[in-house]
DOLUMNU-947550 format. One line per field, with one value per residue (C-alpha): residue number from 1; residue in three letters; z, x, y. Coordinates in nm, 4 decimals, padded with zeros to 6 digits. Layout:
N
num	c(NUM, ...)
residu	c(ALA, ...)
up	c(Z, ...)
east	c(X, ...)
north	c(Y, ...)
//
This chain:
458
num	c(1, 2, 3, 4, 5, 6, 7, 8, 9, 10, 11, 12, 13, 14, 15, 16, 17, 18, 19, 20, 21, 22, 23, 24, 25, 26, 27, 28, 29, 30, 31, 32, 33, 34, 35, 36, 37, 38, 39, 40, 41, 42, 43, 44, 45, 46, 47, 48, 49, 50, 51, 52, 53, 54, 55, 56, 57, 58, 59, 60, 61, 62, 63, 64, 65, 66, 67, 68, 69, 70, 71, 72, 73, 74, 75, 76, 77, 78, 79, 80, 81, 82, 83, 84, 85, 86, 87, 88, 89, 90, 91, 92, 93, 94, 95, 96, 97, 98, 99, 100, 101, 102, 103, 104, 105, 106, 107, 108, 109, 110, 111, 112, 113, 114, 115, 116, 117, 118, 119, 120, 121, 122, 123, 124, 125, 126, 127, 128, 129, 130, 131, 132, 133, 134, 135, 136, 137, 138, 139, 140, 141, 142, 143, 144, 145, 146, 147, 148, 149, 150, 151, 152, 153, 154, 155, 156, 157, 158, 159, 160, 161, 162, 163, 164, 165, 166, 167, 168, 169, 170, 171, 172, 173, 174, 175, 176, 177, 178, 179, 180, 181, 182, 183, 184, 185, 186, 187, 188, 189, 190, 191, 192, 193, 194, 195, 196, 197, 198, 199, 200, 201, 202, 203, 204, 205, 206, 207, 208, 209, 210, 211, 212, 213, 214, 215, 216, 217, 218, 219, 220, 221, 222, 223, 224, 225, 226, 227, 228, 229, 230, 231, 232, 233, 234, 235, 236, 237, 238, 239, 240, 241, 242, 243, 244, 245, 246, 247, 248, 249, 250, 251, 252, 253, 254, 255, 256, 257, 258, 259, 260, 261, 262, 263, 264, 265, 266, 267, 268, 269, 270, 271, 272, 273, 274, 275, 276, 277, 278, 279, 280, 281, 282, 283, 284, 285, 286, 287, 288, 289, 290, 291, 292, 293, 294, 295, 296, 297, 298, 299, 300, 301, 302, 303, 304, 305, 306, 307, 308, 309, 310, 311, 312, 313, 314, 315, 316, 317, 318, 319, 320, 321, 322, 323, 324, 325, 326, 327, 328, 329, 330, 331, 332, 333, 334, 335, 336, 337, 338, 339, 340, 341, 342, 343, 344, 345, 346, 347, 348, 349, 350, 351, 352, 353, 354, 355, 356, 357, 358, 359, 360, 361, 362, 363, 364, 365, 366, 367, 368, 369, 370, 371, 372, 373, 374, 375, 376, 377, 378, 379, 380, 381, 382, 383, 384, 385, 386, 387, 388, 389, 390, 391, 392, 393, 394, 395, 396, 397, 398, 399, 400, 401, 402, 403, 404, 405, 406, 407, 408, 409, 410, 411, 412, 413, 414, 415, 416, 417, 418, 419, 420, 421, 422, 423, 424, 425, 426, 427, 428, 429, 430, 431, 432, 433, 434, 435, 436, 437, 438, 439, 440, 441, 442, 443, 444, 445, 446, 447, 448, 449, 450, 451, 452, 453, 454, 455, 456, 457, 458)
residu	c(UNK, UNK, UNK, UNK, UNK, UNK, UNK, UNK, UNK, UNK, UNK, UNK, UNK, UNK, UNK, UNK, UNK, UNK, UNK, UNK, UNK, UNK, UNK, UNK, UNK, UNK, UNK, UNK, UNK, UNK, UNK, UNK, UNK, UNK, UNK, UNK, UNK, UNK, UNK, UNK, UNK, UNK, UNK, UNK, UNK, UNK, UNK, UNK, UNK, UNK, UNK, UNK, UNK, UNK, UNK, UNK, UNK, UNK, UNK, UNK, UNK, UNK, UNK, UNK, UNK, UNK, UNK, UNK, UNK, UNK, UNK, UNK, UNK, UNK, UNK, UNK, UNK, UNK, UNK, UNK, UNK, UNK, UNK, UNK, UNK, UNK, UNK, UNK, UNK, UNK, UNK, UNK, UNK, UNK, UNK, UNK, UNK, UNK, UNK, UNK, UNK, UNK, UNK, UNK, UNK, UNK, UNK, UNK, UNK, UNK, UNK, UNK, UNK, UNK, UNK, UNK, UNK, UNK, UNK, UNK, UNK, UNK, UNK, UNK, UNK, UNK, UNK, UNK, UNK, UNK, UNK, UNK, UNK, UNK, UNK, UNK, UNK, UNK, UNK, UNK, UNK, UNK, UNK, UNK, UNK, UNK, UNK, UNK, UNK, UNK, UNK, UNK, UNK, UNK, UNK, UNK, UNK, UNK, UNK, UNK, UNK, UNK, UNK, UNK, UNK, UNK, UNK, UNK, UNK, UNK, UNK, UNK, UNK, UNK, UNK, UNK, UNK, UNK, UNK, UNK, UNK, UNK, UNK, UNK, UNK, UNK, UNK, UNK, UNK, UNK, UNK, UNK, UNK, UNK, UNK, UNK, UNK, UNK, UNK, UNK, UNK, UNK, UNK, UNK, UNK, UNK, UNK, UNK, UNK, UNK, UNK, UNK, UNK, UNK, UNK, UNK, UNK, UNK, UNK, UNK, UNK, UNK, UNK, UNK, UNK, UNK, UNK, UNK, UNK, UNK, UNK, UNK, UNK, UNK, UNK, UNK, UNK, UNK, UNK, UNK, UNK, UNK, UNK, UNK, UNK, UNK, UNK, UNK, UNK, UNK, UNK, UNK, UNK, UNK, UNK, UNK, UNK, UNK, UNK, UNK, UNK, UNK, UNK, UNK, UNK, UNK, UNK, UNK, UNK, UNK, UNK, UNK, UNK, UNK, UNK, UNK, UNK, UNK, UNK, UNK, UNK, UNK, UNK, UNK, UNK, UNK, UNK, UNK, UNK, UNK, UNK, UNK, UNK, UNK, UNK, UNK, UNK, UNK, UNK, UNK, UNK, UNK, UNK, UNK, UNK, UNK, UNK, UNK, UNK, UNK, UNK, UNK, UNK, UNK, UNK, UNK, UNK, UNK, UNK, UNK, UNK, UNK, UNK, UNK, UNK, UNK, UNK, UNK, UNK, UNK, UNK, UNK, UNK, UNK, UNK, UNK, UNK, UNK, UNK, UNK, UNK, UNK, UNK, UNK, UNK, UNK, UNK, UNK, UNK, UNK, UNK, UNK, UNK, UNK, UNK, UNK, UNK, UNK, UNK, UNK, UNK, UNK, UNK, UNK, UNK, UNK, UNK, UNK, UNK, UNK, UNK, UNK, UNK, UNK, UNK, UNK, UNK, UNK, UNK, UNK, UNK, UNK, UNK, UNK, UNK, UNK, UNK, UNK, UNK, UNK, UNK, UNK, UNK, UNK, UNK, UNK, UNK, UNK, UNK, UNK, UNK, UNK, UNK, UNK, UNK, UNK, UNK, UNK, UNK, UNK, UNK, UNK, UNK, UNK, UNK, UNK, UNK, UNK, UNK, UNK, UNK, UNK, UNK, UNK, UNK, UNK, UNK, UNK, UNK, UNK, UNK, UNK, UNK, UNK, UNK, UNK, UNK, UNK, UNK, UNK, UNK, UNK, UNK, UNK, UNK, UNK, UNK, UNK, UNK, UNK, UNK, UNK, UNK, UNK, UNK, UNK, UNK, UNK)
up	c(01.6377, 02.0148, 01.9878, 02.2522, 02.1678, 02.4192, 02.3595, 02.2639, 02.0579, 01.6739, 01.5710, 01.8322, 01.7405, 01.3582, 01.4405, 01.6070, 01.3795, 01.0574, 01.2851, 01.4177, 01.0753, 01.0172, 01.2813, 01.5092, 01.8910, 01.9687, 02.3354, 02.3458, 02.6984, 02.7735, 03.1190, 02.9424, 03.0392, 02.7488, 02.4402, 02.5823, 02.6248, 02.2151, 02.1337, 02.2718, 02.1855, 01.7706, 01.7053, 01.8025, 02.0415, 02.4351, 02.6653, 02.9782, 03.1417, 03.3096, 03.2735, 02.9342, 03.1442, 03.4739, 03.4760, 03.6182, 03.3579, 03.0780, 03.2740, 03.2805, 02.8653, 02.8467, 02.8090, 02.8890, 02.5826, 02.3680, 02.0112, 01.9913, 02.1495, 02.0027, 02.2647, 02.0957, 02.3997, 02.3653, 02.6256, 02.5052, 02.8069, 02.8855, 02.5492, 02.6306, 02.9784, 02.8050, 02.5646, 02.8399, 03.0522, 02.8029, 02.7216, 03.0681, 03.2825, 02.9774, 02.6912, 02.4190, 02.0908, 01.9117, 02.1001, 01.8832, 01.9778, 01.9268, 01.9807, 01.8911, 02.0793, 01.8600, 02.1619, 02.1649, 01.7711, 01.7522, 01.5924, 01.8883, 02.0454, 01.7467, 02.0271, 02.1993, 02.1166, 02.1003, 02.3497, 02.5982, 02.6724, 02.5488, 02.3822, 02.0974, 01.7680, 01.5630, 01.6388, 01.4715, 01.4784, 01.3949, 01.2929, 01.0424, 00.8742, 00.8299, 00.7185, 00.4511, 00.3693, 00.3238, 00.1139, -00.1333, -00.1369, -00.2883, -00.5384, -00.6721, -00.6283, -00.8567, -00.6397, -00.3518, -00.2083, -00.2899, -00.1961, -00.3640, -00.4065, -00.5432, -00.4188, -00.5652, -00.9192, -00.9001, -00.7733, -00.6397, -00.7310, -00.5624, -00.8579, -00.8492, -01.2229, -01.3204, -01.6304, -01.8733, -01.7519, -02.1108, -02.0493, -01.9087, -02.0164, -02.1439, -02.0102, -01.8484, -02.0963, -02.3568, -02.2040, -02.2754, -02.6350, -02.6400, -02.4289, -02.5146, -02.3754, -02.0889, -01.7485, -01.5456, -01.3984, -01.2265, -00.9449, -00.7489, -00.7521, -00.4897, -00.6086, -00.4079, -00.1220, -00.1909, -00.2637, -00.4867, -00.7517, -01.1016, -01.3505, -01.7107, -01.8217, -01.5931, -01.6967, -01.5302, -01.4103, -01.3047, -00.9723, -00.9101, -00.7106, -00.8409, -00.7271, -00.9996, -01.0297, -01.2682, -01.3297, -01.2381, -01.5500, -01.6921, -01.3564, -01.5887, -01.9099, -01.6532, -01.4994, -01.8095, -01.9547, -01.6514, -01.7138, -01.4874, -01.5193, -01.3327, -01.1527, -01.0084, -00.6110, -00.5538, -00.2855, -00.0343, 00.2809, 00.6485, 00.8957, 01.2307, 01.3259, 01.5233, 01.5129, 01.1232, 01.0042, 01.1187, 00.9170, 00.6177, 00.6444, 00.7224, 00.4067, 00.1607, 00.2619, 00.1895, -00.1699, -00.4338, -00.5957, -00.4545, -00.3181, -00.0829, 00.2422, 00.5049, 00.8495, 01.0401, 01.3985, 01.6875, 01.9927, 02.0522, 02.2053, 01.9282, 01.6585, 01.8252, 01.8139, 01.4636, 01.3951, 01.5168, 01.3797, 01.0357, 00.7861, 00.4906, 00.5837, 00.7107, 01.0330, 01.1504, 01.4839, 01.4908, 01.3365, 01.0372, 01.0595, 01.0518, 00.6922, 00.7745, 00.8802, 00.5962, 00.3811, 00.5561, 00.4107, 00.0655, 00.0430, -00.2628, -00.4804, -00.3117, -00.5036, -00.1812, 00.1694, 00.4093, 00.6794, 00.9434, 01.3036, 01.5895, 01.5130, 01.2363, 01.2592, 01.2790, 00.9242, 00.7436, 00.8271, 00.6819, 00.4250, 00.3000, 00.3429, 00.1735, -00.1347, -00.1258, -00.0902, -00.3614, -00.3220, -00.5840, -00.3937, -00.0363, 00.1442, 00.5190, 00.8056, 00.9281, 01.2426, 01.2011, 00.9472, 00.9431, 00.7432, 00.4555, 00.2464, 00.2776, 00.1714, -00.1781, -00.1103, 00.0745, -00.1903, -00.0296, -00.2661, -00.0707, 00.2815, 00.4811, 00.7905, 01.0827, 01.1818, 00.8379, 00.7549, 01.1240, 01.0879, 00.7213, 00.8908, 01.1863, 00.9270, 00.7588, 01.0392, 01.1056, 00.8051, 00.7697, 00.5379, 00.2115, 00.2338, 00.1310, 00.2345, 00.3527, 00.2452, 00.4239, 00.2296, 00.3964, 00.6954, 00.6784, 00.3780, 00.1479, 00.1711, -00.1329, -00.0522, -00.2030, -00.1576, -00.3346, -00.4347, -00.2726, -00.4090, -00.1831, -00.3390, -00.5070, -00.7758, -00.8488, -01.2223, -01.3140, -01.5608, -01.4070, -01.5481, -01.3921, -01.0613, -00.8372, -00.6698, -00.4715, -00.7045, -00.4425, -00.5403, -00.8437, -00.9379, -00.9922, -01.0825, -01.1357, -01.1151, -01.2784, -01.1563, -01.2665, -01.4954, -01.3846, -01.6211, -01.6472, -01.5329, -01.8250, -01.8190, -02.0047, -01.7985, -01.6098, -01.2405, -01.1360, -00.7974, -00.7237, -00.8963, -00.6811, -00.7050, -00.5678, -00.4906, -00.4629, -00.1240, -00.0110, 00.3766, 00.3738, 00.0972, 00.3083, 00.4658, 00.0936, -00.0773, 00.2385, 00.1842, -00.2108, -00.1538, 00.1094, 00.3667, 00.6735, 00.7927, 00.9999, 01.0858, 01.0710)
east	c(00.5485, 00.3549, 00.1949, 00.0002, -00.2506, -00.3634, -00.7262, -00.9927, -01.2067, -01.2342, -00.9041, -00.7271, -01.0171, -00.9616, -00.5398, -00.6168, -00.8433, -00.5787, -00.2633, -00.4496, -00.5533, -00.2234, -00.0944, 00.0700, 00.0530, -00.2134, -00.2825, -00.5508, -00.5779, -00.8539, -01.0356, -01.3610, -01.4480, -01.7393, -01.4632, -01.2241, -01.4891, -01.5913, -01.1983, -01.1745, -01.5257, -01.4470, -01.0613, -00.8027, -00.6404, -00.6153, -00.7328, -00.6321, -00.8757, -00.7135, -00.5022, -00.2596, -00.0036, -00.0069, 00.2874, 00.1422, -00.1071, 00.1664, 00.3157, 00.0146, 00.0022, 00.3571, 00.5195, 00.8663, 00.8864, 00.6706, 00.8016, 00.5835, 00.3144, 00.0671, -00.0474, -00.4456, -00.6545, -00.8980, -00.6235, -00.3195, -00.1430, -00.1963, -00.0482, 00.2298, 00.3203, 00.2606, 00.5177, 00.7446, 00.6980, 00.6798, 01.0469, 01.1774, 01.0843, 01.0029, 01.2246, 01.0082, 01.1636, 00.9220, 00.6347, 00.3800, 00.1402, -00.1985, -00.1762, -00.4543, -00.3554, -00.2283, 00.0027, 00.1699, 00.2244, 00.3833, 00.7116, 00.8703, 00.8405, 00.9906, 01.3061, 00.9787, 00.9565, 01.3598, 01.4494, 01.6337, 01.3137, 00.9843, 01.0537, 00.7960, 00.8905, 00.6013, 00.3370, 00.0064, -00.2233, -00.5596, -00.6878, -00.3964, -00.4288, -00.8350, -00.7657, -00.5213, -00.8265, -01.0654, -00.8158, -00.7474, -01.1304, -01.1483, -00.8514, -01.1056, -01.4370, -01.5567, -01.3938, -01.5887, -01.2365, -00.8686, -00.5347, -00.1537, 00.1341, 00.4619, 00.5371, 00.2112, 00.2686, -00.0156, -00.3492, -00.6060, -01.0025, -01.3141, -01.5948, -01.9362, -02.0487, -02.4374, -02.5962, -02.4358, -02.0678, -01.9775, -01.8043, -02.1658, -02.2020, -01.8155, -01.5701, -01.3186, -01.0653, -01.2045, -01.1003, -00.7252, -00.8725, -01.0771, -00.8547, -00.5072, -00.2973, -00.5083, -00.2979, -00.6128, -00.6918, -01.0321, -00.9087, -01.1993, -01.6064, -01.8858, -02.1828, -02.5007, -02.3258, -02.0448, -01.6826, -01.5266, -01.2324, -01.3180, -01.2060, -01.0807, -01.4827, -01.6537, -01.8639, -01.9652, -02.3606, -02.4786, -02.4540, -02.1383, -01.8610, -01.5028, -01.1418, -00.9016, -00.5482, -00.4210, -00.1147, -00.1222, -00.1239, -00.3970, -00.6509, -00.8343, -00.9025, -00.9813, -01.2552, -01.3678, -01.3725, -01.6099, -01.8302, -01.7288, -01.6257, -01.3730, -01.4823, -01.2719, -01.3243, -01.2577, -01.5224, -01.5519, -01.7449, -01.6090, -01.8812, -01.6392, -01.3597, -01.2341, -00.8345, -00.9698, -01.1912, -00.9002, -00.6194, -00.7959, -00.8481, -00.4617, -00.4062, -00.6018, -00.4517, -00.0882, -00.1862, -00.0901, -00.4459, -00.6973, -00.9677, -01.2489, -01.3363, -01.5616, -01.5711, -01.9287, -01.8026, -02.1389, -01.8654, -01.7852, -01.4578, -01.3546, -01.4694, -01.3049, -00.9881, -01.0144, -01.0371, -00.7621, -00.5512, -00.6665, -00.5563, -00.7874, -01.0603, -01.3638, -01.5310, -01.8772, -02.0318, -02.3212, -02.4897, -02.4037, -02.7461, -02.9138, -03.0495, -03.0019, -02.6524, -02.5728, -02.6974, -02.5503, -02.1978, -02.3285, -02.3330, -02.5845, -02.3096, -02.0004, -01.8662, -01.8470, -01.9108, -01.6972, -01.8541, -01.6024, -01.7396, -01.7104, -02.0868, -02.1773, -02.5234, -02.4661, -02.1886, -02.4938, -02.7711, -02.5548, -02.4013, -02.7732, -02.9213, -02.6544, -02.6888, -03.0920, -03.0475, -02.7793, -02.4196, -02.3223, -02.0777, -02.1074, -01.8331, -01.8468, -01.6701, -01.8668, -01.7000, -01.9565, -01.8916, -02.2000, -02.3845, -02.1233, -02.3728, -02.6576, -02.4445, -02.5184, -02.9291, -02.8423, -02.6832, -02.3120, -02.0697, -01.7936, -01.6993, -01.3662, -01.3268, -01.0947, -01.0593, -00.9963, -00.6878, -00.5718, -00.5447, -00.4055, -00.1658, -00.0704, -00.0468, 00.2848, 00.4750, 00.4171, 00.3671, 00.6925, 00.9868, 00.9992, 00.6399, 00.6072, 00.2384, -00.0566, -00.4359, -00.7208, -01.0214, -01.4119, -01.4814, -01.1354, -01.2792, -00.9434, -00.6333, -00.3608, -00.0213, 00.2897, 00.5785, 00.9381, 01.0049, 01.2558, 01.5035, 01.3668, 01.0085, 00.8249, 00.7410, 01.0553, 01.1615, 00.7950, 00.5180, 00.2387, -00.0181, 00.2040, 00.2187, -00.0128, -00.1996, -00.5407, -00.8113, -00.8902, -00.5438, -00.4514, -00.1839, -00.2649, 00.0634, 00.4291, 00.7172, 01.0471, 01.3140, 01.1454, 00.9365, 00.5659, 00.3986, 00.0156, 00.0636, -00.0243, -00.0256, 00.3499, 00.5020, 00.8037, 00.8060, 01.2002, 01.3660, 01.3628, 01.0603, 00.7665, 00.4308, 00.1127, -00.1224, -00.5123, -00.6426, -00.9112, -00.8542, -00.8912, -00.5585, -00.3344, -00.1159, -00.0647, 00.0147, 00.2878, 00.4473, 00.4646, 00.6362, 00.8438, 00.8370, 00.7532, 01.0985, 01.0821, 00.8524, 01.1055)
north	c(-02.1320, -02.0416, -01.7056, -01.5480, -01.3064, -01.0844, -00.9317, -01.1524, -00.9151, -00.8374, -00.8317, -01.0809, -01.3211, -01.2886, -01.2616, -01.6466, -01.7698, -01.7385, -01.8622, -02.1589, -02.2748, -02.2762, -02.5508, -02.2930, -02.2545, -02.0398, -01.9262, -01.6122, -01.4217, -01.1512, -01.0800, -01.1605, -01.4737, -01.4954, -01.3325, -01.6518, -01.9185, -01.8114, -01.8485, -02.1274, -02.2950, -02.1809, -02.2160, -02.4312, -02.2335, -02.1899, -01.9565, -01.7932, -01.5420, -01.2558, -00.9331, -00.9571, -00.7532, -00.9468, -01.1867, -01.4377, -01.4624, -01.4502, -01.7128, -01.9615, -01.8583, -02.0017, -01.6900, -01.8687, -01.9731, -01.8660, -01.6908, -01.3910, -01.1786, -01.0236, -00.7134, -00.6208, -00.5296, -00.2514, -00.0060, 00.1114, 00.1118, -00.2468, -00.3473, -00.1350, -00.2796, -00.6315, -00.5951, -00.4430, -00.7630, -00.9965, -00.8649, -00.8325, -01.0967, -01.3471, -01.2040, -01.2956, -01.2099, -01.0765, -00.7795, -00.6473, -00.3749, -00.2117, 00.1688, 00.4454, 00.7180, 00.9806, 01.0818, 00.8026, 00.7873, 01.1147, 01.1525, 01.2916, 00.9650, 00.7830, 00.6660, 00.5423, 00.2284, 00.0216, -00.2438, -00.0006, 00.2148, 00.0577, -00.3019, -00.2659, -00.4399, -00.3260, -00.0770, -00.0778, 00.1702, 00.1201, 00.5128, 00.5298, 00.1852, 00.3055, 00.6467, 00.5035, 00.2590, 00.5290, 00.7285, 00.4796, 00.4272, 00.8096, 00.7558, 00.4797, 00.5692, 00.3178, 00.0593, -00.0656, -00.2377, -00.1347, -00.2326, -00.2097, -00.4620, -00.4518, -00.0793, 00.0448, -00.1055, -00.3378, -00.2343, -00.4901, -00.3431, -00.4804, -00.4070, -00.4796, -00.5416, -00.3793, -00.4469, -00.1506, -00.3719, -00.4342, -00.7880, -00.9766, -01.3437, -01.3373, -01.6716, -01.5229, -01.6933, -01.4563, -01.1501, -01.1955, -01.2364, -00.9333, -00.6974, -00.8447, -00.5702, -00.5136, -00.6237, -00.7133, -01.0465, -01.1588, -01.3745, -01.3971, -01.3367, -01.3200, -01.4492, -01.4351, -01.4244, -01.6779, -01.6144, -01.8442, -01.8559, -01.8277, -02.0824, -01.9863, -02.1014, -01.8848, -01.6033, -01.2792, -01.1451, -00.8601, -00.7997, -00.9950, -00.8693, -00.9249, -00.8825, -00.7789, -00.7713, -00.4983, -00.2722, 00.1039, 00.2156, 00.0268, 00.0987, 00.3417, 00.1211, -00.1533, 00.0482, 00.1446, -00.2788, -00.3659, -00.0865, 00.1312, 00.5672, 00.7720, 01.0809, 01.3478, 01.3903, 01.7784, 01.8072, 01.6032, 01.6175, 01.3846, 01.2653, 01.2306, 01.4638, 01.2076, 01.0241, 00.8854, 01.1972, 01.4008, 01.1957, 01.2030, 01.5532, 01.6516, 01.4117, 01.5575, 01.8943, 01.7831, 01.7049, 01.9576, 01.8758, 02.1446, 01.9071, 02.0924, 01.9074, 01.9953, 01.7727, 01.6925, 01.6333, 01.6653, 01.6978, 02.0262, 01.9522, 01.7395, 01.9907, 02.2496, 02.0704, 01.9644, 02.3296, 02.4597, 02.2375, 02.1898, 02.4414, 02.4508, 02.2345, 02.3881, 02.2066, 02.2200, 02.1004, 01.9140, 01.6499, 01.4492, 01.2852, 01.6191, 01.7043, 02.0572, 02.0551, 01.8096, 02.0955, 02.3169, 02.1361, 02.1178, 01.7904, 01.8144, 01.9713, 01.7743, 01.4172, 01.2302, 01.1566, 01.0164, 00.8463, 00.7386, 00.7853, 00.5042, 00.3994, 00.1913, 00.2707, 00.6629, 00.5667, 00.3822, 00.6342, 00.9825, 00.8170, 00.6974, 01.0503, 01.2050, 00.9829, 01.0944, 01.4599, 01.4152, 01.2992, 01.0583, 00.8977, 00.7138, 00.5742, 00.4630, 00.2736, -00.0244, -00.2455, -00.5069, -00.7419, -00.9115, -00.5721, -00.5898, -00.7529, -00.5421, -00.2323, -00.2376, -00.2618, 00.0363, 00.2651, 00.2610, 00.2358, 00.1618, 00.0580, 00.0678, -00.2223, -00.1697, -00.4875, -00.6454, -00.3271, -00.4081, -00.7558, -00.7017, -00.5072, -00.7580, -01.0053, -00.8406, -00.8769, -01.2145, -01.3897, -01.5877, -01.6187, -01.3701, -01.2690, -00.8803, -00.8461, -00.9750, -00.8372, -00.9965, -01.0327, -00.9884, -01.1734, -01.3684, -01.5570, -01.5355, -01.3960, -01.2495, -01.2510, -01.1092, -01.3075, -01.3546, -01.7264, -01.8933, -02.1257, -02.4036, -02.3081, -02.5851, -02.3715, -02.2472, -02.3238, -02.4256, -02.2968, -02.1759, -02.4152, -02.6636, -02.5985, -02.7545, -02.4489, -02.5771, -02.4908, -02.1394, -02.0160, -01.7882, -01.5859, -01.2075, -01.0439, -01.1672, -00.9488, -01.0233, -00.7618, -00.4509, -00.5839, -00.6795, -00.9588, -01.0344, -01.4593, -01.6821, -02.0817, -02.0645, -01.8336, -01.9860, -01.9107, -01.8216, -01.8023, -01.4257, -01.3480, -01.1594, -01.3110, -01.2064, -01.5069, -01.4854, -01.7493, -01.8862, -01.9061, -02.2647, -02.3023, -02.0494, -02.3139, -02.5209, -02.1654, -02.1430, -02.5047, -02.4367, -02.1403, -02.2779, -02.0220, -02.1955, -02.1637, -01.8418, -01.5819, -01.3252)
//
C-alpha cells in the first residue's frame, strides 16, 4: 500500500515507523528539512520537504496514486486543505486528519466532514483520545497503563509489582494453578528496562512492570492477586484547564457518581473560560506549581492529581509536590517518551502519552482486513491487536499451542460469540472467533500474515 504522511513530528514519525516495518510505501512530507532528513536517515521511507497542502508537493509524494494520506502536521487547517486536495485534484481514497480545535470538533459541524463539503474520512483528535487516557487512568488507579477490547469486556492493566505483590518468585504456569478461575493473563514484562514476553517458566520480581489481560469482572480480584488495592477517586484535583483538563472535567460531571474536582489553570483567559462553562467544578487561576495554591485546592485531602498541561516539565514538577504535601495518587501527561522510565523514581503512579493514544488511534483506521483495534505499547516497542479470524487465517481450526506465533506474540483473550475464554494450549481457534494478540513490534507483520489480513486496509 503507498501512504503519505504529512507532518514529520511525534506522531507522523511513529505513524511511519510501524507502516514501514511493515513493507508498505511510505513517503513522509514536512517543511522541516531536519524532521525529514531524521525520517528519512531512520526508516525506510521517503521524504519530500515542503508544504503537505501544496499540490505540487503532493504531486512529487506520488499523490496520483497513492492509497491513503495521512494529514498530521502541527496546524489544523493545513491538514484540512490537504485532505481537500488530496481528494480533488488527486482523489485519493482514503484522507485522514489531525484536528485539535474544539471548534472544529463540535457537533454542529458533524455534516463537516463528507465528500461533498470537507472530504475527511476519519478525524482524530488528539485532546479527546488523551482525556479518555487519563480517565481510564482514574477508573484504575492502581494501573499505571489501561486500555479495553472487545467492547470493554476485556481490560488490558499495566502493574508494577512491589514486594507485599503476593505472587513474587511464582512461574507464571502456576498461576492458572493457584488462581484457577481467575481470567488474567501476564502477556508481557519490563524488566530493568527491557520489554520482553514471558514464557510459561518465568517468574515475577519486584519492581517489574507487567501487562495483563483480564475480564471486567475479575479487574478487582486481579488487582488484588498482584498485590495491589482499589481506592475510590471522589476528589480529584486537574493541573491545566486547557482542551484535556477541560474534557476530563465536563466528564466527570456527566457521571451520576458525585466525584469533587477542582481545575489549576495559571491563564486567566483560559480559567475564565473553563469557568463559565463548567458546572460543578470549581476553577482556580494560578499556579499548579505553587504550594500555596495547591493548598489552596486541598490537594492534601483530595485522592488524586491530574496533571495534564502542554509542559512535561510543569506535569512532573506538580504532580511530585502534590504527592509530598500529601496526595496519594499522581497521574500526569508527559510528551517525551524518553522520561517514561524515570517516573516511578519519581513517585508518579501513572502517566498518559499523546502521541502513543494518537497513534493508537491512527492505527484503527488503517490497520487492514478484520482488525477491531490497535493499542500501541511505550515507545512503539509492542503492539496488541484485536482482530476476528478469517477463514483464510492460518490459524483458523488450530489449538493454540499449535500455532506457530513468533516467540513475542501471545494471546490475551479469545472471544467465541458472546462468550470470552481465558486462551489455554487446547483451546481450538475457529473462524469467527475474536482474538486479542500481545506484539512485539518486530513480530507485527508475522501476526498479520497468520491472520491473513493483508488483503485490504479497509
Amino acid at each position: 500500500m503507498k501512504v503519505i504522511i504529512c507532518g514529520a513530528g511525534q506522531v507522523g514519525w511513529q505513524i511511519a515507523r510501524h507502516l514501514a516495518n511493515e513493507k508498505n510505501d511510505v513517503t513522509v512530507v514536512d517543511r522541516n528539512s531536519d524532521l525529514v532528513r531524521r525520517a528519512t536517515d531512520t526508516l525506510d521511507v521517503q521524504g519530500i520537504v515542503g508544504f503537505a497542502s501544496y499540490p505540487d508537493i503532493l504531486a512529487r509524494a506520488g499523490a496520483q496514486d497513492a492509497d491513503m494520506v495521512i494529514a498530521a502536521t502541527h496546524s489544523d487547517e493545513v491538514n484540512m486543505v490537504t485532505c481537500q486536495v488530496a481528494h480533488s485534484v488527486f482523489n485519493i481514497p482514503r484522507k485522514i486528519a489531525r484536528l485539535r480545535s474544539q471548534s472544529y470538533l463540535d457537533a454542529i459541524y458533524a455534516d463537516l466532514y463528507r465528500r461533498d463539503h470537507l472530504p475527511i474520512d476519519v478525524v482524530i483528535s488528539p485532546e479527546k483520545e488523551v482525556s479518555e487516557a487519563a480517565l481510564r487512568r482514574l477508573q484504575t488507579p492502581a494501573a499505571f497503563e489501561t486500555e479495553f477490547f472487545f467492547n470493554g469486556d476485556v481490560q488490558l492493566l499495566g502493574i508494577t509489582l512491589d514486594d507485599k505483590c503476593p505472587v513474587l518468585n511464582t512461574p507464571l504456569r502456576q498461576l492458572s494453578d493457584l488462581f484457577s478461575t481467575l481470567s488474567a493473563v501476564v502477556v508481557a514484562i519490563r524488566r530493568d528496562g527491557t520489554l520482553f514476553v514471558p514464557s510459561s517458566g518465568d517468574q515475577l520480581f519486584a519492581g517489574d512492570s507487567c501487562y495483563i489481560f483480564v475480564q471486567k469482572h475479575d479487574v478487582q480480584r486481579a488487582l488484588e492477586v498482584f498485590g495491589k488495592t482499589a481506592h475510590v477517586q471522589d476528589r480529584i484535583v486537574i493541573v491545566g484547564g486547557g482542551n484535556v483538563g477541560f474534557a476530563v472535567a465536563k466528564n466527570l460531571e456527566n457521571r451520576s457518581s458525585r466525584i469533587r474536582a477542582k481545575v489549576i489553570e495559571k491563564d486567566r483567559f483560559t480559567a475564565e473560560q473553563a469557568a463559565e462553562l463548567l458546572e460543578k467544578t470549581i476553577v482556580l487561576h494560578g499556579d499548579g506549581l505553587d504550594a500555596d495554591m495547591l493548598s489552596e485546592a486541598n490537594i492534601e485531602r483530595s485522592d488524586a492529581i491530574l496533571a495534564v498541561t502542554d509542559d512535561d516539565k510543569t506535569n512532573l514538577l506538580a504532580a511530585i509536590r502534590a504527592k509530598s504535601m500529601g496526595c496519594p495518587l499522581a497521574i500526569c501527561l508527559i510528551n517525551d517518551p524518553s522520561m517514561e522510565p524515570l517516573l516511578r523514581a519519581m513517585g508518579i503512579d501513572a502517566h498518559v502519552n499523546p502521541r502513543a493514544t494518537t497513534v493508537s488511534s491512527i492505527l484503527r483506521h488503517i490497520r487492514h482486513g478484520r482488525v477491531r483495534g490497535v493499542y500501541s505499547i511505550g515507545d512503539a516497542e509492542a503492539e496488541v491487536i484485536e482482530a476476528q479470524v478469517l477463514s483464510t487465517s492460518s490459524i483458523a481450526g488450530q489449538n493454540i499451542r499449535d500455532i506457530e506465533f513468533p516467540e513475542g506474540v501471545l494471546v490475551g483473550a479469545v472471544r467465541k460469540g458472546d462468550k470470552i475464554l481465558k486462551p489455554s494450549g487446547s483451546l481450538r481457534i475457529e473462524e469467527g472467533d475474536h482474538v486479542v494478540l500481545f506484539s512485539l513490534s518486530a513480530d507485527v507483520a508475522e501476526v498479520e500474515r497468520l491472520l491473513q489480513v493483508t488483503i485490504d486496509f479497509f
